[in-house]
C-alpha beads as a LAMMPS data file, in Angstrom:
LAMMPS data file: protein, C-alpha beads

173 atoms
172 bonds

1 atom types
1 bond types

-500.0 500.0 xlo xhi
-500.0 500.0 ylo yhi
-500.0 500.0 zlo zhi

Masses

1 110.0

Atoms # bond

1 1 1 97.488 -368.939 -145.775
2 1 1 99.343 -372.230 -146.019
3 1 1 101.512 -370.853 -142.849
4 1 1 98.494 -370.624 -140.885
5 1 1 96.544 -373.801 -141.650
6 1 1 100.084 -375.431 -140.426
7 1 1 99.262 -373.896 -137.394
8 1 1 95.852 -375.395 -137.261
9 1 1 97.123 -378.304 -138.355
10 1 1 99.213 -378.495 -135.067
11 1 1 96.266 -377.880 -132.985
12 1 1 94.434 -380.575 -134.451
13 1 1 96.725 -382.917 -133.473
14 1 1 96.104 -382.473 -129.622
15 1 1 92.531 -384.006 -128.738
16 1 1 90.193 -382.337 -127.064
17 1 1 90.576 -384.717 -123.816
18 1 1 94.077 -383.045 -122.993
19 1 1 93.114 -379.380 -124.146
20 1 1 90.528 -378.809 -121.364
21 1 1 91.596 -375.329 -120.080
22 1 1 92.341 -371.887 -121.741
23 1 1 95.501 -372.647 -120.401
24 1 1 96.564 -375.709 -122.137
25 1 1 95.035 -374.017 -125.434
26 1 1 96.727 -370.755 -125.252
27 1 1 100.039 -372.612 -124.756
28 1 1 99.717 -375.097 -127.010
29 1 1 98.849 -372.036 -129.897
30 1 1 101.907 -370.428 -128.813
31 1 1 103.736 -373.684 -129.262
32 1 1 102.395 -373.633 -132.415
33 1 1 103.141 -370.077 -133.670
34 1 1 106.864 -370.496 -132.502
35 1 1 107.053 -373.796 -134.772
36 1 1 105.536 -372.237 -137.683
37 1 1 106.689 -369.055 -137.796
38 1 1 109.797 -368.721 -135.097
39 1 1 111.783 -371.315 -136.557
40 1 1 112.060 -370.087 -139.769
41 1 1 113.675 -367.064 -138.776
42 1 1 117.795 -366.590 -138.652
43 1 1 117.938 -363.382 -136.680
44 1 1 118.171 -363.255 -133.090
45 1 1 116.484 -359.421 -133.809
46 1 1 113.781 -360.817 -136.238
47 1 1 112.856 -364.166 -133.486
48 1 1 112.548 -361.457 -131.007
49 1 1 110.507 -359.530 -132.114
50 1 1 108.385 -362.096 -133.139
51 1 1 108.488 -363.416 -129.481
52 1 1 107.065 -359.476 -128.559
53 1 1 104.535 -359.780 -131.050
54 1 1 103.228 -363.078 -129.710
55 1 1 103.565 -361.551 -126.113
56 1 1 101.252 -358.606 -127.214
57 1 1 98.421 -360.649 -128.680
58 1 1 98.863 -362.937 -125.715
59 1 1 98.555 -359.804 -123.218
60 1 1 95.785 -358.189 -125.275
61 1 1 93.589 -361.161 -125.935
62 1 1 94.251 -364.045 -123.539
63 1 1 95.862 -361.629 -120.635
64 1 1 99.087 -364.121 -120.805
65 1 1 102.380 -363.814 -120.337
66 1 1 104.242 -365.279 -123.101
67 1 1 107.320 -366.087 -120.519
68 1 1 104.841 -367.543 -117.735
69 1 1 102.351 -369.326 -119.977
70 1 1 104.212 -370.883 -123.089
71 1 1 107.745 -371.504 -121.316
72 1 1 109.115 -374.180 -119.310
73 1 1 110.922 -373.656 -115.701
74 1 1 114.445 -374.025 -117.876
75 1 1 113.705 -371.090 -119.751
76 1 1 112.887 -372.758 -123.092
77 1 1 109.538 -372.847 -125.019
78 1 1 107.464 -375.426 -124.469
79 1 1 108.075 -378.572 -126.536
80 1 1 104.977 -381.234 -127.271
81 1 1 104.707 -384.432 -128.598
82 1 1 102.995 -387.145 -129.435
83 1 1 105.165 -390.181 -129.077
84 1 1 105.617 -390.821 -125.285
85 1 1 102.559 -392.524 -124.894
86 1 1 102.061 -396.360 -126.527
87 1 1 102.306 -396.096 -130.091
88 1 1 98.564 -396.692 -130.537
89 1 1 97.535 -393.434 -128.563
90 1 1 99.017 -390.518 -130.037
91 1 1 98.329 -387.758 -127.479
92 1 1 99.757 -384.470 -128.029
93 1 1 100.769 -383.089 -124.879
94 1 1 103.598 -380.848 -123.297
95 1 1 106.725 -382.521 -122.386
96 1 1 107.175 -381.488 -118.216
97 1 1 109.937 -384.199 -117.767
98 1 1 112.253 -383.492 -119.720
99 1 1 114.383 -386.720 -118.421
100 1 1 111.611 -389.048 -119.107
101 1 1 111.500 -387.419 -123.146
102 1 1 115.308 -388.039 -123.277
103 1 1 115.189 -391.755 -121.617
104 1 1 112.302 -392.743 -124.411
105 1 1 114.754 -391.135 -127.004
106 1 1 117.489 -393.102 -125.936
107 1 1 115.708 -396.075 -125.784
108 1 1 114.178 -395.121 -129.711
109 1 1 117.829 -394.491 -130.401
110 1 1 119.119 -398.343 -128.950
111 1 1 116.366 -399.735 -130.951
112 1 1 117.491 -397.615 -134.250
113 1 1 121.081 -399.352 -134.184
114 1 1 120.364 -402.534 -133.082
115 1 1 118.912 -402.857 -136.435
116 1 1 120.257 -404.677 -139.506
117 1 1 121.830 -402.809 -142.147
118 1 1 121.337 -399.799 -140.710
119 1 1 124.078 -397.272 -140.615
120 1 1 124.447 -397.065 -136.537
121 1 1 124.218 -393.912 -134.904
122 1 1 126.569 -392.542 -132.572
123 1 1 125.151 -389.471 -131.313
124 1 1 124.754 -387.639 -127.741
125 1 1 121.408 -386.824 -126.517
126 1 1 121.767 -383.078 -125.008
127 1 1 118.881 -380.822 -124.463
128 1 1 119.127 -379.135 -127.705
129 1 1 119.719 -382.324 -130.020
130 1 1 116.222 -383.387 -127.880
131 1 1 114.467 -380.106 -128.777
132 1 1 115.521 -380.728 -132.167
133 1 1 114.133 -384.440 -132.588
134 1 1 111.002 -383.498 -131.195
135 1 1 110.817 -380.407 -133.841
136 1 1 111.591 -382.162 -136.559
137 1 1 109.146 -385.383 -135.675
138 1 1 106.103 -382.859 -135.786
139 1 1 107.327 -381.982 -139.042
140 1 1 107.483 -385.247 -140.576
141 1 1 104.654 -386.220 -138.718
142 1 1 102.132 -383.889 -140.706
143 1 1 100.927 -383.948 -144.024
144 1 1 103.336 -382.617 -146.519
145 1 1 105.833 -381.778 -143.856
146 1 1 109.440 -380.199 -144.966
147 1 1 112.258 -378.361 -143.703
148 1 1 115.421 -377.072 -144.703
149 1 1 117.929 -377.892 -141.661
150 1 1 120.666 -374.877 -141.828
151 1 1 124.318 -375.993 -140.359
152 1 1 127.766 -376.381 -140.278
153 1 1 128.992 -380.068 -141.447
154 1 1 129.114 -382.882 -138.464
155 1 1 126.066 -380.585 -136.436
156 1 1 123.803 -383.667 -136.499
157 1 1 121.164 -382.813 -138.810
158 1 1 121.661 -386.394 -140.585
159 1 1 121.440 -388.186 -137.637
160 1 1 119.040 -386.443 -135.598
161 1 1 116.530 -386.764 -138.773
162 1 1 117.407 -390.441 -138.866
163 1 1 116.191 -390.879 -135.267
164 1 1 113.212 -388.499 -136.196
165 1 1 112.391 -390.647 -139.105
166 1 1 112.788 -394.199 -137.398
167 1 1 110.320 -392.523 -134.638
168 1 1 108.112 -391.366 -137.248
169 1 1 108.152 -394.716 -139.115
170 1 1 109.384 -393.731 -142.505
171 1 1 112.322 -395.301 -143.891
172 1 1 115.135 -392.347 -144.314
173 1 1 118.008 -393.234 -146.736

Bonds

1 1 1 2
2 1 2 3
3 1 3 4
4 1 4 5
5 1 5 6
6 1 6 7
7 1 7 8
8 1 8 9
9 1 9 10
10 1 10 11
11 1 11 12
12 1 12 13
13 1 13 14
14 1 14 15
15 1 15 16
16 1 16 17
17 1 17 18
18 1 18 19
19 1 19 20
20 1 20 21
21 1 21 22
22 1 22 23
23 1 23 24
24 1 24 25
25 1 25 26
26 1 26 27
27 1 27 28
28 1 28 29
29 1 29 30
30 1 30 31
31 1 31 32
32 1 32 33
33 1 33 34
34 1 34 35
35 1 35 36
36 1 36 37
37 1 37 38
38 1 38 39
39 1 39 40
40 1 40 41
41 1 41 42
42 1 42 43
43 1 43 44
44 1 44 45
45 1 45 46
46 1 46 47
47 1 47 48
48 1 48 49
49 1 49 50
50 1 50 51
51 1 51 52
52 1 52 53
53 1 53 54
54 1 54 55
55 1 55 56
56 1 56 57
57 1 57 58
58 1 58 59
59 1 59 60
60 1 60 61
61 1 61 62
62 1 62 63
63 1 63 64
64 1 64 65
65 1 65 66
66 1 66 67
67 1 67 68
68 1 68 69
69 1 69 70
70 1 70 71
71 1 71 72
72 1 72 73
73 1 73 74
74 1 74 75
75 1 75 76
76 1 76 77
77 1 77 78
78 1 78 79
79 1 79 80
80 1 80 81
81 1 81 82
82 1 82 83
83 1 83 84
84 1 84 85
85 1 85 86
86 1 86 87
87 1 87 88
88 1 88 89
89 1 89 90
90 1 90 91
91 1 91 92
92 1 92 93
93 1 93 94
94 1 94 95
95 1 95 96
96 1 96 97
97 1 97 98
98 1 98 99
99 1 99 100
100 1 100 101
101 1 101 102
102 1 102 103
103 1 103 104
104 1 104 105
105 1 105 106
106 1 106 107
107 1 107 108
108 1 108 109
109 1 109 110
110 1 110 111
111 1 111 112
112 1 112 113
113 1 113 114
114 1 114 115
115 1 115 116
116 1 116 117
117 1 117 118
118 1 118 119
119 1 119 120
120 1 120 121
121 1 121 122
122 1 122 123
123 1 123 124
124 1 124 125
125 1 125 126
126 1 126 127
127 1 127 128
128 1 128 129
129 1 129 130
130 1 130 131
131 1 131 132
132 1 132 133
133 1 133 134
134 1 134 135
135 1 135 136
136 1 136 137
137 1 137 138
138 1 138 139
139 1 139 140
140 1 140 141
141 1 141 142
142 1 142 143
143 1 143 144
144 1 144 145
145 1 145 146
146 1 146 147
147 1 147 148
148 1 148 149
149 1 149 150
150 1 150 151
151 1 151 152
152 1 152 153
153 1 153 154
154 1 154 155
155 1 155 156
156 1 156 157
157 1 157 158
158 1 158 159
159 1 159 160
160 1 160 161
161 1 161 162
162 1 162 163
163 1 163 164
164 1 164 165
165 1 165 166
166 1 166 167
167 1 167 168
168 1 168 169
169 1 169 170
170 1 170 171
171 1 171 172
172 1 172 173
């Protein structure tokens, strides 16, 4: 049950304003599913067949396509988040420019080292390490948020939940 209040919890977070089709809502619940449930999982069999699953309800109930509906035009699932807008307007929307998500990181990132006493952060920005910033944001962002990042030594988990956390506002030490 706590699995799939998470997943409400996530569609809470996009206002109603931005959510106006069956569209919008049907993507952003797949969004949702794959954050809740898809990342979890360690096998490529076990995320694939939760991808089919999700296709089938899709199909049955909404008459989607999980791969035209919930993916982007690079082949990867849709990513939303709340943090390109001002910092006093949180909308939670889909991220279509991708460059425009990874100038605002890099930007987040500048600001992040050109703080005092702060260890500085030396890290490249490529699609995946952006992907992975945005995922783990939306889990600090809600209410008792955790995650267990999984990964060889000197993959960037430290550092990419640094940047999450300075995003976020929390102080990570």
């Amino acid at each position: 049950m706590r699995d799939i209040s998470k997943v409400f919890s996530g569609l809470y977070m996009a206002q109603k304003a931005n959510q106006d089709t069956k569209d919008h809502l049907v993507k952003l619940w797949g969004h949702e599913i794959m954050r809740v449930f898809h990342d979890r999982l360690i096998s490529v069999q076990d995320q694939d067949k939760l991808k089919g699953i999700l296709n089938e309800q899709l199909e049955q109930h909404f008459q989607f396509n999980y791969k035209e509906h919930c993916m982007t035009n690079q082949s990867t699932d849709a990513v939303f988040v709340d943090f390109l807008q001002s910092e006093e307007s949180s909308n939670y929307v889909e991220v279509t420019n991708f460059d425009q998500l990874r100038q605002h990181l890099v930007a987040k990132l500048e600001a992040y080292n050109s703080q005092p006493k702060v260890t500085k952060l030396d890290i490249v920005l490529f699609g995946q390490a952006i992907i992975h910033v945005s995922r783990i944001y939306r889990i600090l962002n809600q209410k008792r948020g955790h995650a267990l990042l999984v990964g060889v030594g000197g993959s960037g988990r430290h550092s990419l939940t640094r940047l999450s956390s300075y995003i976020v506002g929390m102080n990570c030490d």
